[in-house]
TINU-18182 format. One record per atom (N, C-alpha, C, CB): x, y, z. Coordinates in steps of 0.05 Angstrom, whole numbers, padded with zeros to 5 digits, always signed. Glycine has a CB too. Layout:
<sites>
XYZ ...
</sites>
This chain:
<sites>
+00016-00024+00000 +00000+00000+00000 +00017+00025+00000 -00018+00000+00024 +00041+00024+00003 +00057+00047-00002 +00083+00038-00023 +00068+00059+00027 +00076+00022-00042 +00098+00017-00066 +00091+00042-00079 +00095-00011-00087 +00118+00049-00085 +00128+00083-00106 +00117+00068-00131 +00173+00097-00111 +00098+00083-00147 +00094+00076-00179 +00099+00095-00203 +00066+00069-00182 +00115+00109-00195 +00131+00132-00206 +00135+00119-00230 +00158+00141-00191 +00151+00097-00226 +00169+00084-00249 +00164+00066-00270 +00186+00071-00240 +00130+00055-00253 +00121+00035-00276 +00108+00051-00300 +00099+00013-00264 +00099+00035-00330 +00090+00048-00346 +00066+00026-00356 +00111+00058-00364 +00059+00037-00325 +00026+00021-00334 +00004+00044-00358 +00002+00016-00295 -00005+00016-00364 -00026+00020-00378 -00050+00011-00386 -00020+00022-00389 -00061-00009-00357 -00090-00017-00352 -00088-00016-00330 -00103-00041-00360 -00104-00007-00313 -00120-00014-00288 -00145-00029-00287 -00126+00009-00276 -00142-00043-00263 -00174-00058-00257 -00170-00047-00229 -00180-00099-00261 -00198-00041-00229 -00209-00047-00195 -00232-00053-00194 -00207-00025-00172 -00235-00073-00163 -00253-00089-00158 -00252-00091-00132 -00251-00111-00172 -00278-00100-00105 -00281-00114-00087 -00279-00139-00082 -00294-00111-00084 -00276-00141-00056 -00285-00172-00040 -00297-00155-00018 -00256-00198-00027 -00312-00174-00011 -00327-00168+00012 -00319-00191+00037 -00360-00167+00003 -00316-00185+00060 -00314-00194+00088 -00339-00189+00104 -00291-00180+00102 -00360-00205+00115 -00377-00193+00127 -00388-00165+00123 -00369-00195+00146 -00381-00140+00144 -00395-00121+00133 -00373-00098+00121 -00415-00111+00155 -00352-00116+00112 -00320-00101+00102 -00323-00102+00065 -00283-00127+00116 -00315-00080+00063 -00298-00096+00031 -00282-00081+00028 -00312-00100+00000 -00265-00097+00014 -00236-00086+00011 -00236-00088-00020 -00211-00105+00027 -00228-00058-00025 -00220-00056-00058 -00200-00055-00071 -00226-00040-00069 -00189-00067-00086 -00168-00069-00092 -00167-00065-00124 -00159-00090-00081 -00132-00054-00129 -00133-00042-00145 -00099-00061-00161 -00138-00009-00134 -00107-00074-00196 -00089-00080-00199 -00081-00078-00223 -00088-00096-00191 -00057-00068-00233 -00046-00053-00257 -00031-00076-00266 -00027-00023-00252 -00026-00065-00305 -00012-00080-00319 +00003-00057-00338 -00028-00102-00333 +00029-00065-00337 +00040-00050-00345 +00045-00056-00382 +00061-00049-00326 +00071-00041-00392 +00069-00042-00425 +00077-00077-00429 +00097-00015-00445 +00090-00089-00417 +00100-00121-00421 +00086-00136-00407 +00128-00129-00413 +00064-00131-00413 +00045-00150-00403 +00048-00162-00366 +00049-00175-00425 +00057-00149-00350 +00063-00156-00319 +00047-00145-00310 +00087-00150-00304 +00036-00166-00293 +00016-00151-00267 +00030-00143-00241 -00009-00172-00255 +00012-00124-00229 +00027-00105-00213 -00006-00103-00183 +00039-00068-00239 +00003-00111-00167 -00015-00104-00141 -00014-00073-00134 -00004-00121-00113 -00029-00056-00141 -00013-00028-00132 -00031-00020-00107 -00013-00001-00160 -00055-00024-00095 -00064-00014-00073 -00089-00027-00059 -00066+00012-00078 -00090-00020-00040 -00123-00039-00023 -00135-00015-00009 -00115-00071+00009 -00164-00012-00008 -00168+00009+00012 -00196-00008+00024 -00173+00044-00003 -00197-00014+00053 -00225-00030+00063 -00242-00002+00071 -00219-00056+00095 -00271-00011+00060 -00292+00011+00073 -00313-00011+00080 -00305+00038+00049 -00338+00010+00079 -00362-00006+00085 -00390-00015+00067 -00372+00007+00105 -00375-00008+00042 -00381-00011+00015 -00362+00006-00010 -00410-00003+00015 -00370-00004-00028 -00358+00003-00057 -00366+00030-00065 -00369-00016-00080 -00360+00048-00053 -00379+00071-00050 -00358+00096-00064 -00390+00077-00014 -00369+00120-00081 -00347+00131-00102 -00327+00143-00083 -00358+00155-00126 -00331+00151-00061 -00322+00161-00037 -00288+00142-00027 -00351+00155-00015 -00305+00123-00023 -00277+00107-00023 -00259+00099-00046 -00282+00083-00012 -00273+00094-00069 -00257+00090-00103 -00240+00111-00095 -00276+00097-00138 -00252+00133-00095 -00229+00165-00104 -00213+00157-00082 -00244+00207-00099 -00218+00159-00061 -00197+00156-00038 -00172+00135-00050 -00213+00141-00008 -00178+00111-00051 -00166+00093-00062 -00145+00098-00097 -00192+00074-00063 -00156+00109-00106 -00148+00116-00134 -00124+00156-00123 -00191+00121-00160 -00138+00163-00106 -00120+00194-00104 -00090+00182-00085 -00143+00227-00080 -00094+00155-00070 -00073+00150-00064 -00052+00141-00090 -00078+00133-00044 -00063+00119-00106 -00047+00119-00127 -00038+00137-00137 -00053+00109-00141 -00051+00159-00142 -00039+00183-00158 -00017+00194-00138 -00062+00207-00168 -00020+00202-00119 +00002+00209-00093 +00023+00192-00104 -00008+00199-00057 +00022+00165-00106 +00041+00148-00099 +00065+00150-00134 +00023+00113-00090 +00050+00161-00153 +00060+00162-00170 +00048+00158-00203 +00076+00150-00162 +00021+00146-00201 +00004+00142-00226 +00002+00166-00233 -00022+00130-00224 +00004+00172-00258 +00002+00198-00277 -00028+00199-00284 +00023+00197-00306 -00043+00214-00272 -00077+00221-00288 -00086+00234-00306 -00094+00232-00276 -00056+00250-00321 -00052+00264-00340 -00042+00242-00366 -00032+00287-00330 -00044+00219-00367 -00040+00200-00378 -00059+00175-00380 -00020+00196-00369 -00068+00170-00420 -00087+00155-00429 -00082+00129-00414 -00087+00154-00458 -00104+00111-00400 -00100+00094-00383 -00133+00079-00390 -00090+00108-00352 -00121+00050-00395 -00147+00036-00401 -00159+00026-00372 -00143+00010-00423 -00181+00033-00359 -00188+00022-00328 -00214+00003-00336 -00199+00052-00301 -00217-00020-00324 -00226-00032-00329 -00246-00044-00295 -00206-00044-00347 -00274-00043-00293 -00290-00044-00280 -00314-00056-00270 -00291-00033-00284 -00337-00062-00258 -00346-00079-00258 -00379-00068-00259 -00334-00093-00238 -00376-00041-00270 -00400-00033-00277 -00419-00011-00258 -00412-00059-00280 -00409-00014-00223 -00420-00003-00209 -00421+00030-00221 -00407-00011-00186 -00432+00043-00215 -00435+00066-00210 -00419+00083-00201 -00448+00066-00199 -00420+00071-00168 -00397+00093-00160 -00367+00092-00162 -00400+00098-00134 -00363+00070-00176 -00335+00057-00197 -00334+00081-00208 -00339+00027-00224 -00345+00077-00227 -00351+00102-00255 -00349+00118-00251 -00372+00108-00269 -00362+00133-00227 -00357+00164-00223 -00334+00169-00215 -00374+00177-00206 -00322+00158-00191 -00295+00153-00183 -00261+00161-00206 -00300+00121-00178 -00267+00151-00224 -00254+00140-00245 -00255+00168-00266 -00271+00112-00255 -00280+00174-00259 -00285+00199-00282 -00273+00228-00265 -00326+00202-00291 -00276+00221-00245 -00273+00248-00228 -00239+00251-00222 -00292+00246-00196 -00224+00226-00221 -00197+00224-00221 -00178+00230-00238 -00193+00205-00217 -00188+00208-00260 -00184+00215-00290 -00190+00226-00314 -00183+00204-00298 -00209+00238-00308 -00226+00243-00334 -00228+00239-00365 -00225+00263-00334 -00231+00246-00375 -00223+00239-00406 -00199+00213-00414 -00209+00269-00419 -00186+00224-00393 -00154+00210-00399 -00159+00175-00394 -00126+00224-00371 -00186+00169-00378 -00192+00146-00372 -00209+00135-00403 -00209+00149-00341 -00202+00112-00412 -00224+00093-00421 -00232+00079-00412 -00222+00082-00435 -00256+00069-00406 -00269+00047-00384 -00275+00034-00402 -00292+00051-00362 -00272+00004-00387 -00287-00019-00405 -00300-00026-00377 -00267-00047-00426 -00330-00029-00381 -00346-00042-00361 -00345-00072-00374 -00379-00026-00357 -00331-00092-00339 -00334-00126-00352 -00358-00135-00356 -00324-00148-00333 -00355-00153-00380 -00371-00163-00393 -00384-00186-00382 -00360-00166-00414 -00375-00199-00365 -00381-00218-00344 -00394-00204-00332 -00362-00230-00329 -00393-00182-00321 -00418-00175-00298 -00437-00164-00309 -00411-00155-00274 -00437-00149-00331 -00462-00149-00349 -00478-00168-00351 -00457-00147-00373 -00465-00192-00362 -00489-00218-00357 -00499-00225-00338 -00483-00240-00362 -00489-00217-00318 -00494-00229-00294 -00520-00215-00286 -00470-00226-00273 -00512-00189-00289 -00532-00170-00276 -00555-00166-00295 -00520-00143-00269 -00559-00176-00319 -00572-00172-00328 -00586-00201-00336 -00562-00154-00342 -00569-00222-00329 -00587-00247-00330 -00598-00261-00302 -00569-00269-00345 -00582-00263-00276 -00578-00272-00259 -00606-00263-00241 -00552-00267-00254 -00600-00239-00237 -00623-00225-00217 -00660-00209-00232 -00601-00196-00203 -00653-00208-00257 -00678-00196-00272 -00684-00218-00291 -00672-00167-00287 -00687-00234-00296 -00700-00254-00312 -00703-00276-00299 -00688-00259-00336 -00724-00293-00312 -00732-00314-00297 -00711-00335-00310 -00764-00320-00299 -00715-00360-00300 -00698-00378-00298 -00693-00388-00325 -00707-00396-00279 -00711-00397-00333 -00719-00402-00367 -00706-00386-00401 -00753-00393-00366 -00706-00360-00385 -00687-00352-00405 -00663-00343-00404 -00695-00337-00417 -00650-00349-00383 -00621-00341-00364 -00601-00347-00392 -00612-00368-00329 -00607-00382-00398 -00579-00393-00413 -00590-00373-00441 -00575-00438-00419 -00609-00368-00455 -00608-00355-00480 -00604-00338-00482 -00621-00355-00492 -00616-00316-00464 -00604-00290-00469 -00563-00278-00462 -00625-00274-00448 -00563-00307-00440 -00530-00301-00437 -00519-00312-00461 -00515-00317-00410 -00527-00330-00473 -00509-00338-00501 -00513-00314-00520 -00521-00369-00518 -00537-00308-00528 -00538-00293-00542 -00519-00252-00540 -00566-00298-00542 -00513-00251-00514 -00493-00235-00510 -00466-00238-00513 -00495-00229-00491 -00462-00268-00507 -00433-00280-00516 -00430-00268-00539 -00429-00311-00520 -00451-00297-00566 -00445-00286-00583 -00448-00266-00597 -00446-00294-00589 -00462-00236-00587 -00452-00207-00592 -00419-00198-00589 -00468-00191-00572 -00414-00199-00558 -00390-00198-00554 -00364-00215-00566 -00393-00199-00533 -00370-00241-00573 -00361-00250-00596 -00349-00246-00628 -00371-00257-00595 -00364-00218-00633 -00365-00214-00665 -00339-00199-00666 -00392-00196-00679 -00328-00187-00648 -00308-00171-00653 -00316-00150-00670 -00287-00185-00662 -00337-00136-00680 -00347-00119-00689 -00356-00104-00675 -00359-00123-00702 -00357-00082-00658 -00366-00053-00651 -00400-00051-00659 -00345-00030-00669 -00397-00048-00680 -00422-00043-00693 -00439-00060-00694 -00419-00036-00716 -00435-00080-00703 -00451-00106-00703 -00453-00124-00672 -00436-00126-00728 -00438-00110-00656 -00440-00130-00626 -00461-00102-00612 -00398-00139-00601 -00465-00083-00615 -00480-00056-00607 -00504-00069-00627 -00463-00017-00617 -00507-00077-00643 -00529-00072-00661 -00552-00106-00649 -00512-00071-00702 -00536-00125-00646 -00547-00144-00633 -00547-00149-00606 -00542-00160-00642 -00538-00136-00590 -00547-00124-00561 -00570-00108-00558 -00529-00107-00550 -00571-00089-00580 -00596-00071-00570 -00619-00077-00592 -00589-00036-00568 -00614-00097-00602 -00640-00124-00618 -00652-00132-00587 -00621-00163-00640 -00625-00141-00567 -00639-00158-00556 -00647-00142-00531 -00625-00184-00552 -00645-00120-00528 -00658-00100-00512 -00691-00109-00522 -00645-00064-00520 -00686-00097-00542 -00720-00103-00556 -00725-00106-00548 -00734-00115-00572 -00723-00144-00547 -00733-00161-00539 -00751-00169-00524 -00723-00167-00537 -00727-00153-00497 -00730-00162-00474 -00757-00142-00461 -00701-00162-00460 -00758-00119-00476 -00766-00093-00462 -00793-00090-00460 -00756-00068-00476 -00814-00105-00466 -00842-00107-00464 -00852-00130-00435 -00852-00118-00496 -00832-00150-00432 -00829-00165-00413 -00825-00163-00388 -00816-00175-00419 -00796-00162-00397 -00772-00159-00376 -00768-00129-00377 -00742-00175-00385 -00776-00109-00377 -00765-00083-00378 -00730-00077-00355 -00795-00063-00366 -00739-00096-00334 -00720-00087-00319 -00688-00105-00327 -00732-00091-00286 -00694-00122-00344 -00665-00132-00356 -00661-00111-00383 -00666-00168-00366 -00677-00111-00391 -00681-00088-00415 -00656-00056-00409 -00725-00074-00411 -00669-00056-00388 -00657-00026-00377 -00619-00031-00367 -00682-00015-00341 -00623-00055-00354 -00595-00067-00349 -00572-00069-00366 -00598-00091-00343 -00588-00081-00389 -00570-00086-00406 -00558-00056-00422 -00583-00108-00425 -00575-00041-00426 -00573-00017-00448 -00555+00004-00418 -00614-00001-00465 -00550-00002-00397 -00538+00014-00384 -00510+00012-00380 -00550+00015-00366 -00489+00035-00396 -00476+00026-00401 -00458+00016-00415 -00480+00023-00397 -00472+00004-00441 -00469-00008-00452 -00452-00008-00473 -00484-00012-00453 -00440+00011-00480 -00420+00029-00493 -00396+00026-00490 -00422+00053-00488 -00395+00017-00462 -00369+00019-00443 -00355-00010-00443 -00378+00028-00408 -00378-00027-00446 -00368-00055-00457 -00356-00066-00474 -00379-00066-00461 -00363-00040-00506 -00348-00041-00522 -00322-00042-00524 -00353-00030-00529 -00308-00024-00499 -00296-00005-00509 -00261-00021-00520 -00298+00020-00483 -00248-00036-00508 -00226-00056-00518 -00234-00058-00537 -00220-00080-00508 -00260-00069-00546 -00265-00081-00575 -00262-00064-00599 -00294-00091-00578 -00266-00032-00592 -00246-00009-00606 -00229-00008-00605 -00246+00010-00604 -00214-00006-00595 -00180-00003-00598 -00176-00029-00612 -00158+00000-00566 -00179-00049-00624 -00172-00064-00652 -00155-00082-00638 -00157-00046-00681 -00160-00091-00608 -00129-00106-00602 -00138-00143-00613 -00116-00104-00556 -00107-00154-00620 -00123-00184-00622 -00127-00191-00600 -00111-00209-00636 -00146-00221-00609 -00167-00228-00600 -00165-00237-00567 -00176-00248-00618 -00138-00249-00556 -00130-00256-00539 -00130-00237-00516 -00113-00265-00546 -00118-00209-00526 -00116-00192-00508 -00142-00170-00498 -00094-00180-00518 -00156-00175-00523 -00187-00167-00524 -00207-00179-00498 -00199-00179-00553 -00200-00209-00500 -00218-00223-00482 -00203-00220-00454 -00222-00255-00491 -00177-00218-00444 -00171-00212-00423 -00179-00184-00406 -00150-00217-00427 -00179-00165-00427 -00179-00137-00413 -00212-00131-00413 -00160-00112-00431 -00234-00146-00424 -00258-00142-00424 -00274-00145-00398 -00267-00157-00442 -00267-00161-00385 -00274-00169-00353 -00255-00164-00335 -00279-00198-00348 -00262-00164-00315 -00244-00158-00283 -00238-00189-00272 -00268-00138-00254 -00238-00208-00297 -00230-00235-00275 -00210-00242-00270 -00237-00258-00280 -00182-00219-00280 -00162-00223-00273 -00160-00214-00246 -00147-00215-00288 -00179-00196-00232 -00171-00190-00199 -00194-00213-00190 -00179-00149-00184 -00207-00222-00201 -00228-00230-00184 -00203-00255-00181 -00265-00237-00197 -00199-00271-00201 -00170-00291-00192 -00159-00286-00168 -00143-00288-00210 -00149-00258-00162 -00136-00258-00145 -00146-00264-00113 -00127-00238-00150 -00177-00247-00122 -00195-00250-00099 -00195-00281-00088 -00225-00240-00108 -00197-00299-00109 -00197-00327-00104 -00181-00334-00080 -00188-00342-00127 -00158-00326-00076 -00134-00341-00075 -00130-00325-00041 -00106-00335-00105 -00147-00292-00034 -00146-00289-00021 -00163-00297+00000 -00141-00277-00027 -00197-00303-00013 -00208-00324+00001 -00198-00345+00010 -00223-00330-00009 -00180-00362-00002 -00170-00387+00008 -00157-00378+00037 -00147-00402-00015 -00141-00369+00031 -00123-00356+00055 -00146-00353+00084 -00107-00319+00043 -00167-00338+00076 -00180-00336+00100 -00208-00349+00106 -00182-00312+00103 -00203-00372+00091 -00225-00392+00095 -00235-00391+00120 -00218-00418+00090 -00215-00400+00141 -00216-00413+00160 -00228-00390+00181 -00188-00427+00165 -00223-00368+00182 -00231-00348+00201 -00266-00349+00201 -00217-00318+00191 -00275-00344+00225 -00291-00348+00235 -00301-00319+00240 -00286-00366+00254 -00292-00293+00251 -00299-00272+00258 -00283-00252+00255 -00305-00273+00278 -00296-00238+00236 -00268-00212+00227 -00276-00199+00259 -00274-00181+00188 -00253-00193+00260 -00251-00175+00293 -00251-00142+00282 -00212-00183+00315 -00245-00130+00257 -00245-00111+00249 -00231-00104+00234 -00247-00100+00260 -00238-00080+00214 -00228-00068+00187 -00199-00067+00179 -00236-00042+00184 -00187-00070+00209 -00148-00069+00199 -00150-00101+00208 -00116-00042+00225 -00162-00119+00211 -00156-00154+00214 -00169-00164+00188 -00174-00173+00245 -00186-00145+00168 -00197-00151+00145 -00170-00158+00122 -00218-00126+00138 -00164-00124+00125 -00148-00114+00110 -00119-00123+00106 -00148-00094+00117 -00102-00138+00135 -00077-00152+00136 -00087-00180+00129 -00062-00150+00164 -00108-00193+00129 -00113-00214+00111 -00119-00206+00082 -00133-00230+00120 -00130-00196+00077 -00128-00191+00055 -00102-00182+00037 -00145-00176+00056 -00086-00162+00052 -00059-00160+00041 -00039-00183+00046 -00046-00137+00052 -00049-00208+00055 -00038-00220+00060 -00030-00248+00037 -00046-00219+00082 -00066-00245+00032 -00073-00269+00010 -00066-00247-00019 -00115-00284+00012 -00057-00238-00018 -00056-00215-00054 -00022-00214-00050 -00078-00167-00054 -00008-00217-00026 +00021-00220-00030 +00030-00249-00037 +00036-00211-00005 +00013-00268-00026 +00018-00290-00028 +00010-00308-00067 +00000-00298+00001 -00017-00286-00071 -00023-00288-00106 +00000-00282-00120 -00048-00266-00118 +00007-00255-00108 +00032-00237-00127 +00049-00246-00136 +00047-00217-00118 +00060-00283-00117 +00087-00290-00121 +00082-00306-00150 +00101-00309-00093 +00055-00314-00154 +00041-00338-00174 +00042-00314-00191 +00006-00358-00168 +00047-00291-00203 +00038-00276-00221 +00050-00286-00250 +00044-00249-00213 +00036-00297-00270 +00053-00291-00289 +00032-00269-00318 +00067-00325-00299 +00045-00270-00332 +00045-00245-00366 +00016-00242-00364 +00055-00263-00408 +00006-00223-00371 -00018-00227-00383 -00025-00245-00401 -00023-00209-00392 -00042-00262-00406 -00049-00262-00437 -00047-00257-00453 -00060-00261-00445 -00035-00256-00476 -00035-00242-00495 -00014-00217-00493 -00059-00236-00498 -00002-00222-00474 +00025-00189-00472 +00040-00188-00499 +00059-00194-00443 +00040-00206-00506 +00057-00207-00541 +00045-00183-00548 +00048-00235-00569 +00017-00170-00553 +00006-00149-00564 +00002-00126-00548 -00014-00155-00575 +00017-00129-00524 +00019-00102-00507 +00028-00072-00533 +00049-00108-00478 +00045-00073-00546 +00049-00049-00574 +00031-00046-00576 +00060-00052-00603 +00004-00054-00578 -00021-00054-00596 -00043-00042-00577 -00030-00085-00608 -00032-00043-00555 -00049-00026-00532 -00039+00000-00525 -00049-00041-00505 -00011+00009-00521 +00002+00022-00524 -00001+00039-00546 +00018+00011-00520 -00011+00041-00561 -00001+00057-00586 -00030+00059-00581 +00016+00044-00617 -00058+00050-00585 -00073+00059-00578 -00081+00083-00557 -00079+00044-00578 -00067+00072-00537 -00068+00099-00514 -00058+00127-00529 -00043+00092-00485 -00034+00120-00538 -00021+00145-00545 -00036+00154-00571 +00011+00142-00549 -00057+00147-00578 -00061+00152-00597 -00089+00173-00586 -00062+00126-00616 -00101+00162-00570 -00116+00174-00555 -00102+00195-00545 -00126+00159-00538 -00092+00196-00534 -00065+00229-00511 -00068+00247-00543 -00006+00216-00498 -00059+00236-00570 -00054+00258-00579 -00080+00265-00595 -00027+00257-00593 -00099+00247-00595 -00122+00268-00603 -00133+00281-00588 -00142+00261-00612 -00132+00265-00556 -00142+00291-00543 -00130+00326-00538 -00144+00281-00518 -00098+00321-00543 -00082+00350-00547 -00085+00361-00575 -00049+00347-00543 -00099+00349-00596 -00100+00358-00614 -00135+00377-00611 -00093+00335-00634 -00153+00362-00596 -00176+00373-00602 -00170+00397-00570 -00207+00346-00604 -00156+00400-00558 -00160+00420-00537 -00142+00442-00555 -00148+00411-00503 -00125+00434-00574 -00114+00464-00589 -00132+00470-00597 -00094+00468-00610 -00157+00453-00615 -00181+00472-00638 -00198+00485-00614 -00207+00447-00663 -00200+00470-00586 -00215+00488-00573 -00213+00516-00568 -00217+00480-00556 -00180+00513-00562 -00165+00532-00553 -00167+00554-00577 -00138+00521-00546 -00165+00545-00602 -00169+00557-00629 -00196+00568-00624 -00166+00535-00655 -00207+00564-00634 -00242+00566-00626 -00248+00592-00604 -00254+00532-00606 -00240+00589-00581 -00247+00605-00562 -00228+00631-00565 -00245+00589-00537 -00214+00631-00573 -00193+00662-00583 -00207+00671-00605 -00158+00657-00595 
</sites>
C-alpha cells in the first residue's frame, strides 16, 4: 500500500471488491506495457462507494500514477466505480465495463430462470463478433426483446453499454481483447485471497480484514505470471497514445475556437 509507482508504465488498471462480512476491501491491480501484473493498492470501507474509489485511486496518484496519462481502467460496472474514475481521470480514462458482470446482472437477478442460458449466449455471441457495430447492433435487438417483458433486464443491459465495447475499439487481437474485457483477472486474485481466509470465523475488524487480505494478494503476487496475450501489449500502447494525442489535438481547436 505504499509501493512508489513513479516508475512503472502502466497501462490498464482494474479495480474491484471482495467483501468480508460487513468489510470490503478494494483493490486495485495494474498492468504494465509487457504485459506484468502489478498489485498497486487496497483500501477496506463499508461498501464500494465513489467516496472510497477516489480515496483509493488519489492515493495511487500520490504514490506516482500519472492522471494526466491515457490509461485503459477496467470495471465492474458499479456506479460509483464510474464516477470515481471519471472524477480522477477524466477523459484520460477509457473504461471498459466487464462483460461478465453485465451478464450477470442482467441475466442472474432480472429474468426468470428459463431464459437465463439464452439471453446469456446470445450476449456471448454479440460480444463475440469482434465488431463494434454489429455487437451494439445485436445487443440492442436484444434490448427489444426483452423490453415489453422484462423491462428491468431491458434497462440493465442498455446501461452502459458502450463501455463494454470499449477494448473491442482499440482493434487489439483477440486474446488480449478477451482478457482486458472483464475484471476476472482481480477476481483470480480475490480467489486465492479467500482461500487464505477460509478458516476465520470472525473478522474482529477493518485493519484484521485488511492484513488478511494484504496478505492473500502478496501471497497471489508470487504466482503472477504475463498477461495473456502481452505479445500485443504495442497494440495497446499505441492505442493509448493515440488517444493522448487526439485529445491535445482537439484541446488546441478548442483553444483555437475560443480566441
Amino acid at each position: 500500500m505504499s509501493r512508489e509507482l513513479r516508475a512503472l508504465p502502466l497501462v490498464a488498471l482494474l479495480i474491484d471488491g471482495v467483501h468480508f462480512a460487513e468489510h470490503v476491501v478494494l483493490a486495485a491491480v495494474g498492468v504494465d506495457d509487457r504485459g506484468t501484473k502489478h498489485v498497486l493498492g487496497l483500501r477496506e470501507g463499508a461498501t464500494e462507494n465513489a467516496a472510497a474509489v477516489r480515496a483509493l485511486l488519489g492515493e495511487l496518484v500520490e504514490r506516482g500514477l500519472d492522471p494526466e496519462r491515457s490509461l485503459l481502467v477496467v470495471i465492474d460496472g458499479a456506479k460509483a466505480l464510474h464516477k470515481a474514475v471519471v472524477e480522477v481521470f477524466g477523459s484520460h480514462a477509457l473504461i471498459q465495463r466487464c462483460r461478465e458482470h453485465k451478464k450477470r446482472n442482467v441475466t442472474e437477478a432480472l429474468l426468470p430462470e428459463r431464459l437465463r442460458v439464452t439471453v446469456r449466449s446470445t450476449m456471448t455471441q454479440a460480444y463475440a463478433t469482434r465488431d463494434p457495430r454489429r455487437a451494439r447492433r445485436l445487443l440492442d435487438n436484444l434490448a427489444r426483446r426483452l423490453e415489453h417483458q422484462h423491462p428491468g433486464a431491458a434497462a440493465s443491459l442498455r446501461e452502459g453499454l458502450e463501455e463494454t465495447l470499449t477494448v473491442m475499439r482499440l482493434g487489439l487481437p483477440e486474446n488480449l481483447e478477451r482478457v482486458l474485457s472483464s475484471t476476472n483477472l482481480i477476481e483470480n486474485l480475490f480467489s486465492r485471497v479467500r482461500e487464505i481466509g477460509r478458516r476465520v470465523r470472525h473478522w474482529q475488524s477493518g485493519t484484521m480484514v485488511l492484513r488478511w487480505t494484504a496478505a492473500g494478494v502478496l501471497e497471489a503476487e508470487r504466482g503472477f505470471r504475463k498477461l495473456t496475450g502481452y505479445r500485443a501489449m504495442p497494440a495497446l500502447v499505441a492505442a493509448l497514445r493515440a488517444h493522448d494525442t487526439n485529445r491535445a489535438r482537439s484541446g488546441v481547436n478548442e483553444t483555437e475556437k475560443a480566441a
